[in-house]
FIMI-485800 format. One record per residue: residue in one letter; x negated, y negated, z of N, C-alpha, C in turn. Coordinates in steps of 0.001 Angstrom, whole numbers, padded with zeros to 6 digits, always signed. Layout:
BEGIN
aXYZXYZXYZ/...
END
This chain:
BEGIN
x-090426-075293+087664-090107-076441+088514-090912-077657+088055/x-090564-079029+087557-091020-079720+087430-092209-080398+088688/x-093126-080855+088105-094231-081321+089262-093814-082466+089691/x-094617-082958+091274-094765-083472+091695-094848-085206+090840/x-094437-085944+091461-094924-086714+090492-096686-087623+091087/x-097211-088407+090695-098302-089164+091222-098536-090417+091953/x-097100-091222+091098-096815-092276+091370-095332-092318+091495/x-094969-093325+092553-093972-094330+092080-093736-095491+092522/x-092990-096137+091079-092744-097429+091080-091107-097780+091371/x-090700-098759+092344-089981-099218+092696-089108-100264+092541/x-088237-100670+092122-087684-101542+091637-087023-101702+090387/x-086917-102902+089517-086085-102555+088196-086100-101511+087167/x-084863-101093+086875-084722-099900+085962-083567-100474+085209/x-083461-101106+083972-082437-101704+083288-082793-102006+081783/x-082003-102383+080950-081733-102980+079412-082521-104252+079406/x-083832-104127+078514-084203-105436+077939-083864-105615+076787/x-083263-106524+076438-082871-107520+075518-083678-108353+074980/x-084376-108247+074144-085131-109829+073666-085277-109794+072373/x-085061-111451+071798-084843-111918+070994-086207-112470+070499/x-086747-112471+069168-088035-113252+069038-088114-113827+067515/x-088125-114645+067444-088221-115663+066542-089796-116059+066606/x-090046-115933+064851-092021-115936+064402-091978-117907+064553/x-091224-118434+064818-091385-119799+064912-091190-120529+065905/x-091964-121677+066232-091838-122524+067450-090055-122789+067761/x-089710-122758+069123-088196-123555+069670-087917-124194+070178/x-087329-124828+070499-087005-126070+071347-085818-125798+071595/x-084964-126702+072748-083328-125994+073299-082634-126862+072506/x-081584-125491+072567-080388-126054+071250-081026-125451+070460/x-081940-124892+069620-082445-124056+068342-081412-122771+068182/x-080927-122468+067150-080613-121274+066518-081081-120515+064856/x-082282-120038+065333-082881-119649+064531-083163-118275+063878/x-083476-117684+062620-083265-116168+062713-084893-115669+063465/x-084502-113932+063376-085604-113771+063886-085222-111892+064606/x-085655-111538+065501-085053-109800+065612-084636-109822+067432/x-083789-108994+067549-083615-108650+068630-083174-107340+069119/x-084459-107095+070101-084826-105648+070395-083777-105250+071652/x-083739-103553+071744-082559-103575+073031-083030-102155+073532/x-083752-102210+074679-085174-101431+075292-085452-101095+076414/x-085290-100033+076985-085373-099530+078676-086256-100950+079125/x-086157-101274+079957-087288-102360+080728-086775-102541+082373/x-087344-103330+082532-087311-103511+083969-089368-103511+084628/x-089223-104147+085296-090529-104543+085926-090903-102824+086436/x-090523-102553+087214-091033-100972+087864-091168-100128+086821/x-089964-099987+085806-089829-098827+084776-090853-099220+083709/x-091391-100978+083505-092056-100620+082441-093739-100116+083078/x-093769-100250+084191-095486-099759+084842-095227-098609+084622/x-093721-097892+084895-094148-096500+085267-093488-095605+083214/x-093321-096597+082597-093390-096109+081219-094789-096148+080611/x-095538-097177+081258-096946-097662+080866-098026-096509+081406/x-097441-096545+082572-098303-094580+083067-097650-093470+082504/x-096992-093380+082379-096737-091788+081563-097409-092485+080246/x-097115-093146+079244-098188-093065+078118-099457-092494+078620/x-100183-093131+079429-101068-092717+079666-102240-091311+080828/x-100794-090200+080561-100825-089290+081055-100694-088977+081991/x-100275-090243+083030-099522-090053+084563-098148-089031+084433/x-098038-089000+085798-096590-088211+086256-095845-089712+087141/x-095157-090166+086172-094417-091497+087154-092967-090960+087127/x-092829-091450+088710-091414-091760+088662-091056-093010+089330/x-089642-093121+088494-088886-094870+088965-087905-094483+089794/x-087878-095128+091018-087033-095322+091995-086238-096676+092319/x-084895-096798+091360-084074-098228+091308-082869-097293+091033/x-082254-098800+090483-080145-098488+090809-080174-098514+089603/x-079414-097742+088476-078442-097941+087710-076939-097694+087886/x-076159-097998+086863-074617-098452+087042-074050-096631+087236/x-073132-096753+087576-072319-095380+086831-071271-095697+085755/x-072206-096114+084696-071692-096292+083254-072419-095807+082253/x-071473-096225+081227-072173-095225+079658-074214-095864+079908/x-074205-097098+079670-074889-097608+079699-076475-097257+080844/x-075381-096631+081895-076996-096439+082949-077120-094885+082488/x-076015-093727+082280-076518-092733+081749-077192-093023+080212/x-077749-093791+079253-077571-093884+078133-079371-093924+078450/x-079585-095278+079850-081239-095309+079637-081663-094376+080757/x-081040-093551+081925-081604-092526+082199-082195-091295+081190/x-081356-091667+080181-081856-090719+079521-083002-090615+078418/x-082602-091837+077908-083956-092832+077320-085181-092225+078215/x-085344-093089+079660-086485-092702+080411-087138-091509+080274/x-085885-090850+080479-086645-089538+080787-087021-088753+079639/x-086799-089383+078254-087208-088704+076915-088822-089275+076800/x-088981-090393+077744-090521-090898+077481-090906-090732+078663/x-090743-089394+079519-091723-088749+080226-091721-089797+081844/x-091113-090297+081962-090657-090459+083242-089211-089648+084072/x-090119-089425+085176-089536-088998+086255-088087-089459+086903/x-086793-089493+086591-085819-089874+086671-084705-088997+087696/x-085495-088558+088850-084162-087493+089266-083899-088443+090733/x-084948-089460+091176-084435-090053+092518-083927-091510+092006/x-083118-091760+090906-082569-093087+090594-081247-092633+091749/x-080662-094525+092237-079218-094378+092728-078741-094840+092035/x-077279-094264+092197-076125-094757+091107-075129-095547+091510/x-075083-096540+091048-074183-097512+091860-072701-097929+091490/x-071466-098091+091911-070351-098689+091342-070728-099780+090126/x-071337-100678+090456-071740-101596+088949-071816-101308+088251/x-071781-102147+086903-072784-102083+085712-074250-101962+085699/x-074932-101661+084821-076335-101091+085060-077017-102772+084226/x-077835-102819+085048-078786-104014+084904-079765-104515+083761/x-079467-105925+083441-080204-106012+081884-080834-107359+082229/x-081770-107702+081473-082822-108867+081446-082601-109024+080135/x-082220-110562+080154-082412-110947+078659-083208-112152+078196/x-084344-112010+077358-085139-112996+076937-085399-113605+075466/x-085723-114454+075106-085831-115603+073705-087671-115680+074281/x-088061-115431+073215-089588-115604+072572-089932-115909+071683/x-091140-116865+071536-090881-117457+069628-092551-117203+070055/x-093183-117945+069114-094325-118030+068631-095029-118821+069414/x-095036-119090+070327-095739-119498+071817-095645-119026+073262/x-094952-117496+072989-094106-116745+074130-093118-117181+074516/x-093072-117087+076059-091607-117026+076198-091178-118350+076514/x-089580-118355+075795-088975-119653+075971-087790-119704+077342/x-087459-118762+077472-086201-118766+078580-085859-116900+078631/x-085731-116686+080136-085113-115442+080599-084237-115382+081690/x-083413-114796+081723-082679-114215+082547-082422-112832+083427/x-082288-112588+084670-082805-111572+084978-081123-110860+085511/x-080429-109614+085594-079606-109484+086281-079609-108119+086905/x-080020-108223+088186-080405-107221+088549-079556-106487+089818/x-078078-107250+089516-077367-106758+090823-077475-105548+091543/x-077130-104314+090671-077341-103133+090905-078562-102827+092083/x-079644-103364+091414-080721-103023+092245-080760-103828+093557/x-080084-104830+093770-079918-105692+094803-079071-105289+095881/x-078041-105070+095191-076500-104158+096209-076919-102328+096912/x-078093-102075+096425-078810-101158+096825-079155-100866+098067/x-080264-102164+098402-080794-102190+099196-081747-101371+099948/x-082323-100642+100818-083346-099927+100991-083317-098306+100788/x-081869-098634+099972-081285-096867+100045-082318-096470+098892/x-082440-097746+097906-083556-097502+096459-084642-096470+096600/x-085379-096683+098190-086247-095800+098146-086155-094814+099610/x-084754-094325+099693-084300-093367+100808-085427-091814+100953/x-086003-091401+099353-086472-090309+098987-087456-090425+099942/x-088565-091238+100196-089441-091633+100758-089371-091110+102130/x-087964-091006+102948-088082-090766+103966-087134-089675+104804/x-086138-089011+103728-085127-087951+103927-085407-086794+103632/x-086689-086738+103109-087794-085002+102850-087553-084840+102013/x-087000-085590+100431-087329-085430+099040-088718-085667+098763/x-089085-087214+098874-090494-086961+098685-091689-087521+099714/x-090895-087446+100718-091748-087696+102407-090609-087539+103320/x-091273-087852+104172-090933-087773+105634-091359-088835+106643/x-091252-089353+108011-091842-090163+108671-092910-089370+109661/x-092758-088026+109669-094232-087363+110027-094870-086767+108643/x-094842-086743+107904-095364-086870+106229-095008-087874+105428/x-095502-089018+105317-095547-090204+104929-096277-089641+103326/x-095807-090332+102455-096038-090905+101074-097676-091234+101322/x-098457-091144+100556-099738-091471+100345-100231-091864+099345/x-099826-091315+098562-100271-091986+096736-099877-093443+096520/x-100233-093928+095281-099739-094950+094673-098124-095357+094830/x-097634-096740+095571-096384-096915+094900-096694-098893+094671/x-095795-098610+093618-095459-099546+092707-093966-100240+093473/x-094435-101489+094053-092967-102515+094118-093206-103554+093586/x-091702-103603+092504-091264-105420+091928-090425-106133+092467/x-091062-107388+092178-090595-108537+092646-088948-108557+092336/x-088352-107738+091565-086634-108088+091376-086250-107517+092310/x-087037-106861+093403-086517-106674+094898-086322-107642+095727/x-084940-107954+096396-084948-109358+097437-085737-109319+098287/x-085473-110394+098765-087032-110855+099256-086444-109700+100926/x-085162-110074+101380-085036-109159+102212-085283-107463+102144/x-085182-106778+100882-085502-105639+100392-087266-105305+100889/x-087764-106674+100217-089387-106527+100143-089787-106597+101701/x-088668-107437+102697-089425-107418+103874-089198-106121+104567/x-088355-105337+104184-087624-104040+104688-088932-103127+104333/x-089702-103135+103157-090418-102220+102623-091645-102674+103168/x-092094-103857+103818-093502-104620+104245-093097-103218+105711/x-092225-102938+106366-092174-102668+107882-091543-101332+108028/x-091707-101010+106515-090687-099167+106771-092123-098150+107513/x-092201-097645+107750-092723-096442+108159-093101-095471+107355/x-092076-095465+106203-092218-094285+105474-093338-094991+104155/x-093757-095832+104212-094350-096601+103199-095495-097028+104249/x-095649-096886+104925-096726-097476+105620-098215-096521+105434/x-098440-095645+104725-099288-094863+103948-099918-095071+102311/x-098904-095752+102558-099246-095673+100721-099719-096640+099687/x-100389-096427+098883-101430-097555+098226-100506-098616+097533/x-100135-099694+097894-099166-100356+097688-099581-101435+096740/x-098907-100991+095421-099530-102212+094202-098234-103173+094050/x-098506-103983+094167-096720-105168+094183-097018-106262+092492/x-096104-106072+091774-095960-107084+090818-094841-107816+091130/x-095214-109054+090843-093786-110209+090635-092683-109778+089282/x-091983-110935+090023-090917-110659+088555-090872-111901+087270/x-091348-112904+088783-091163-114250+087968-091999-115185+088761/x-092441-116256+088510-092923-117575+089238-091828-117543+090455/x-090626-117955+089919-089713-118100+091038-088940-116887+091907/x-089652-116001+091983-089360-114976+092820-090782-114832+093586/x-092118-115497+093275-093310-114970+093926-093305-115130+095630/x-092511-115515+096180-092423-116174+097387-091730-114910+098431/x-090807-114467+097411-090701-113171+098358-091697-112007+099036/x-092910-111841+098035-094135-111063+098403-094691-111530+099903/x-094391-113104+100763-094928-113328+101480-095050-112237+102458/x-093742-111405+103129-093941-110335+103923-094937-109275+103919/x-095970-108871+102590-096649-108047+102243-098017-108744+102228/x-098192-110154+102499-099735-110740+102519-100736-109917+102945/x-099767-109860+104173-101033-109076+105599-101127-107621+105980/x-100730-107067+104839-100729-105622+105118-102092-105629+104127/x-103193-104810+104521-104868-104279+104008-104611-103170+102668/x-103665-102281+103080-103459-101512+101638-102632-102208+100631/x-102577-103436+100531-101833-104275+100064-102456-104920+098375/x-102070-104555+096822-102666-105509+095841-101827-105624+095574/x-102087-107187+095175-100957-108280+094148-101512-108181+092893/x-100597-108434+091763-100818-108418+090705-100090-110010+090079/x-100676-110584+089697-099966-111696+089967-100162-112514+088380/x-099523-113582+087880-099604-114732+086939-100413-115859+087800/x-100917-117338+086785-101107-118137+087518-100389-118750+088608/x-099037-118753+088040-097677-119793+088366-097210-118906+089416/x-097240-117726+089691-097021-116832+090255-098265-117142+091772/x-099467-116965+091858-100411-117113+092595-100506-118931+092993/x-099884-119454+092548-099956-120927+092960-099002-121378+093849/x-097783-120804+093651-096426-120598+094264-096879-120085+095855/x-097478-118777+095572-098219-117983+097047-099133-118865+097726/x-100001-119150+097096-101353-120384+097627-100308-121468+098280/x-099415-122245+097412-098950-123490+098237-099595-124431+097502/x-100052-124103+096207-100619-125498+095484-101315-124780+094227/x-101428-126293+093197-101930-125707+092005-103133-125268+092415/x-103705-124716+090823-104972-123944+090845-105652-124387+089476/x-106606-124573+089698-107369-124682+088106-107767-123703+087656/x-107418-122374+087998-107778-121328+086846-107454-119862+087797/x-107441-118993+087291-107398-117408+087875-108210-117230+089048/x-109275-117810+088996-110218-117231+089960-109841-118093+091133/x-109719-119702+090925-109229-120319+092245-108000-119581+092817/x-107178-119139+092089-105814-118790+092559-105908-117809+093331/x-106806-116554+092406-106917-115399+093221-107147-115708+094926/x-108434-116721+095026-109241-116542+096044-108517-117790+096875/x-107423-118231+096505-106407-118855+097394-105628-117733+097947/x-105039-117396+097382-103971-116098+097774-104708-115100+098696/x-106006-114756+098329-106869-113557+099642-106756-114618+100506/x-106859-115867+100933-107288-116381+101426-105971-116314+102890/x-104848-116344+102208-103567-116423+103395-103245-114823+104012/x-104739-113903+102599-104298-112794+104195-104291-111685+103393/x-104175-111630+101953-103533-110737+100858-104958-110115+100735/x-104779-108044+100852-106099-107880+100759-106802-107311+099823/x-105872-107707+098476-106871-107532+096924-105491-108443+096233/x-106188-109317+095471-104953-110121+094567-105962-110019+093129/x-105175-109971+092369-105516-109722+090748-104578-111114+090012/x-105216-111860+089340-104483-112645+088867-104797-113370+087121/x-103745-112338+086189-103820-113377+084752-103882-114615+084567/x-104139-114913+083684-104003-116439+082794-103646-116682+081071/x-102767-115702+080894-102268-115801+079520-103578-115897+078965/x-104569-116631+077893-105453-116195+077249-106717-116476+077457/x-106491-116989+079467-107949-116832+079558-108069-116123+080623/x-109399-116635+081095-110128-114943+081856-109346-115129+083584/x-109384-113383+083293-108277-113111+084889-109565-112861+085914/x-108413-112872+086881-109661-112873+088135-108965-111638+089158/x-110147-111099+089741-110103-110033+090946-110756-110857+092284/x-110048-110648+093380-110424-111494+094545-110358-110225+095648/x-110862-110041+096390-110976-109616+098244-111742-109980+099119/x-111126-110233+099788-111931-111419+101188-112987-110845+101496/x-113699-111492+101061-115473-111201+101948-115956-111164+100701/x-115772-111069+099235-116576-109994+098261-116356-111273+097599/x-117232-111147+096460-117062-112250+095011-116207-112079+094263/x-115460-113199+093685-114352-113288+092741-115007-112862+091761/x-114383-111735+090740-114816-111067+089697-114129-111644+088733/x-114373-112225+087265-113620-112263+086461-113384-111844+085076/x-112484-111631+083698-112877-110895+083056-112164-111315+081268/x-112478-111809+080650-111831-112844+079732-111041-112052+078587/x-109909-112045+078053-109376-111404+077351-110105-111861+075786/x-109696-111040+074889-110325-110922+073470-108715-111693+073234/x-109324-112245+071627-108581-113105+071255-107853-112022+070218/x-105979-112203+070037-105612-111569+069718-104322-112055+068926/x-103682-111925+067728-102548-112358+067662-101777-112124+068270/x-100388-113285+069161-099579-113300+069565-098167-112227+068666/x-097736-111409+069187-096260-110904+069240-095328-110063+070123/x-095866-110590+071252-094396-110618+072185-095290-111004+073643/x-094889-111232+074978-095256-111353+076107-095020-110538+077044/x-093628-109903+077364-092887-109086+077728-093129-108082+078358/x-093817-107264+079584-094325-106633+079869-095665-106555+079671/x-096461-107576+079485-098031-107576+079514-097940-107388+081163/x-097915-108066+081833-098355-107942+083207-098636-106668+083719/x-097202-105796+083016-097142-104389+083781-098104-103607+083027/x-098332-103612+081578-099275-103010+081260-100752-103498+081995/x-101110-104519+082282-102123-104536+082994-102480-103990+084138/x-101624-104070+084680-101498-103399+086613-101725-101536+086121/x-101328-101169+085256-100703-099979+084929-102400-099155+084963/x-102767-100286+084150-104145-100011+083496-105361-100211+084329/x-104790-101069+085147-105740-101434+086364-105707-100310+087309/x-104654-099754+087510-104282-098329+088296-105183-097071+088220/x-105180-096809+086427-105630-095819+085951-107197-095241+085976/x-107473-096722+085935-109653-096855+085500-109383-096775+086891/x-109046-096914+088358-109729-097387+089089-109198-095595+089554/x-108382-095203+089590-108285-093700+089844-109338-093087+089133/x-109659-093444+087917-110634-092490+087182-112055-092845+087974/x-111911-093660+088403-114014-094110+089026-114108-095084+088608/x-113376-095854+088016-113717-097430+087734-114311-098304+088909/x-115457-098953+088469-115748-100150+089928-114909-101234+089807/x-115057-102203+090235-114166-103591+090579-114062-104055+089070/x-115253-104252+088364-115330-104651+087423-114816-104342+085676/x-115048-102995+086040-114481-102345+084697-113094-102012+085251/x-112975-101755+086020-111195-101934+086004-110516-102955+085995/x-111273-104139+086239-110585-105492+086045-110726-105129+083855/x-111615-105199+083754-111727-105132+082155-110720-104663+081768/x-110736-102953+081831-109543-102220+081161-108393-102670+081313/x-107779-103322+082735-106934-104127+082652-106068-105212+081634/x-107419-106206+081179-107173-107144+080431-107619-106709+078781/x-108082-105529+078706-107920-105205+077402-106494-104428+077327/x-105853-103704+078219-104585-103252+078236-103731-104379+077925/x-103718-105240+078741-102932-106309+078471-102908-106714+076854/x-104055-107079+076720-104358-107968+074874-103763-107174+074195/x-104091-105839+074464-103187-104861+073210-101758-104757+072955/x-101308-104777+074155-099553-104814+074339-099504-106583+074037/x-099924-107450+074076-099673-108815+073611-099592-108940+072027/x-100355-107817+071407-100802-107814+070027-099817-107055+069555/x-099545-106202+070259-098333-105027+069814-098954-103919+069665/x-100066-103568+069598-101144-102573+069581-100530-101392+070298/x-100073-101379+071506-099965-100143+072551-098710-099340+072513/x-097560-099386+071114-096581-098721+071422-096296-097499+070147/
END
């Protein structure tokens, strides 16, 4: 019988697409360059980022009932994720497509209907005695992304069956960070956040990671973690000192799931005995490596 799993992450399970060109772009450019075509999705890549690293993850999102959603169920589950509580939906199965050149990213697109037309059925397991109950509630780690509507995310701020469980939330985008508002004020609550992402939440710019962080604890959120592309990220919780932790300088080749490798990594040290500090670290050395290309 396959085990239990440890974690799960919630939300996108779909086709990344991205295109990357070694040279600067500007719009209107058609330039050569490679384009990759790659299980992704915000949830699936944390919980691809933990099984590398010897977790038991499973992803709980929609794919299509097409060639295409059986094609990366199966993908997934050849790289050691947990794939038996996906729903299957009438749609097409969901793809993100992005252009990256030599300054990251230039433009993305996200299409995540599937997982949208879902709705809270995404994580039904949670509460129909697959993998809880509402008198046995979920307790471990779960992982929700931001390509959940914001109505999805407020459904999951007030379920019951989630009201146990160590709740790590990544965005999807700057312009999706606004949906997390329902999850501020819940205490088992970390954000994992970008600048643009944490400024959006705050209600105003920020001059760096650490202001942002300690804006965002500030409306209520009760651990926010927040990057800065190549400078130093910050750890915030109300009452305690903003921790921060500077990435090593690294060549640029790709952007694309850094975030999730960070959170992933931030997960792992702090399960192993990590304090505030070295798990902020391992974090942002996780990150640099997958920025470098190092981690695959």
């Amino acid at each position: 019988m396959t085990a239990a799993p440890q974690v799960l992450c919630i939300g996108a399970v779909l086709w990344d697409v991205i295109g990357r060109s070694t040279a600067p772009m500007t719009h209107g450019d058609d330039v050569p360059g490679r384009i990759r075509h790659l299980p992704g999705g915000v949830a699936l890549n944390v919980a691809l980022a933990l099984a590398r690293r010897g977790w038991r993850a499973a992803v709980l999102g929609a794919i299509g009932r097409d060639a295409e959603g059986e094609a990366l169920a199966a993908a997934v589950a050849a790289q050691g994720v947990d794939t038996r509580w996906l729903t299957q939906g009438a749609g097409p199965t969901d793809v993100y497509m992005a252009i990256e050149d030599s300054h990251g990213l230039v433009a993305a697109i996200a299409d995540a209907h599937s997982l949208e037309r879902a709705g809270a059925a995404v994580w039904s397991a949670l509460a129909d005695g697959r993998l809880g109950a509402l008198d046995r509630p979920w307790t471990g780690p779960v992982v929700l992304d931001g390509n959940l509507t914001a109505g999805q995310l407020a459904a999951a701020a007030a379920d019951p069956a989630l009201a146990a469980a160590d709740l790590r939330v990544v965005p999807a985008s700057p312009g999706k960070a606004d949906r997390l508002t329902p999850l501020l004020n819940r205490p088992r609550v970390t954000l994992y956040l970008n600048r643009a992402e944490a400024e959006t939440l705050a209600g105003h710019p920020c001059a760096d990671a650490a202001g942002a962080a300690a804006a965002v604890a500030a409306r209520g959120a009760g651990r926010v973690l927040v990057t800065d592309g190549a400078r130093p990220a910050a750890c915030a919780v109300a009452g305690r000192p903003v921790l921060t932790a500077a990435p090593p300088t690294v060549t640029l080749a790709r952007v694309t799931g850094a975030g999730d490798c960070f959170m992933a990594a931030h997960l792992v040290a702090e399960h192993g005995g990590a304090d505030r500090q070295a798990a902020l670290d391992a974090a942002v050395a996780a990150a640099a490596a997958h920025v470098a290309g190092a981690d695959t």
